[in-house]
N, C-alpha and C positions, 0 to 999 in steps of 0.2 A: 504494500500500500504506500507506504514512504517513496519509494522507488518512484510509483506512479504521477505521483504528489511531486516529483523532485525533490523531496526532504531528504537530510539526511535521518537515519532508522534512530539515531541515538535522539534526534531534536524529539520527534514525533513520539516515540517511547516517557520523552523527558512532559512535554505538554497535556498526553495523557492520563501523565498519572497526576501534574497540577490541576486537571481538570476534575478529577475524582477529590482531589484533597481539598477541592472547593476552595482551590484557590483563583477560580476565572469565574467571572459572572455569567451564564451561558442563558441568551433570550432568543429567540428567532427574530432574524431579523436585526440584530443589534451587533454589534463589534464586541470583542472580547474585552474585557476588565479585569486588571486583578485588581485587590484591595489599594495599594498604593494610590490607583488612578481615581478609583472610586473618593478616598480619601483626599486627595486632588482637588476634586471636582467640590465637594461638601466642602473644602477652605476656600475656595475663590469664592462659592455662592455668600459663604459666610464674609470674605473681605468688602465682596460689594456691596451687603448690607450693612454691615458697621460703617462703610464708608461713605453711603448714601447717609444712615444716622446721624453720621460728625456733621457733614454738609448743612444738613437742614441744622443741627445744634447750633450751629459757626452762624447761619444767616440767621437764627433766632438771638442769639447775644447780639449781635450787629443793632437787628430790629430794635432791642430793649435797650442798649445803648443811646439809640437815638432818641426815645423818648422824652419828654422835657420832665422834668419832678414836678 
């Protein structure tokens, strides 16, 4: 099967058994993940929310700043 794949036997042997150890996310339809990427993905969603949060903070002190006492 490797052969056929042009893999080498040792890759394909090696990917098999990370797929068993549930180390790859397997969906139809979808590209492979290991956890790393998965992990990845869950910290940039998270930087661009905490960074949208400062944003709008930064332009609310701004606002209250301006206001007269």
């Amino acid at each position: 099967m490797a052969q056929e794949l042009g893999l080498n036997v040792t890759m394909l042997a090696r990917w098999v058994r990370e797929a068993q150890a549930g180390k790859w996310e397997m969906a139809p339809g979808k590209p492979l993940r290991t956890e790393q990427q998965q992990e990845l993905e869950r910290l940039r969603r998270e930087l661009k929310r905490v960074t949208t949060e400062r944003d709008i903070l930064k332009k609310a002190v701004g606002y209250f700043a301006k206001e007269p006492s």
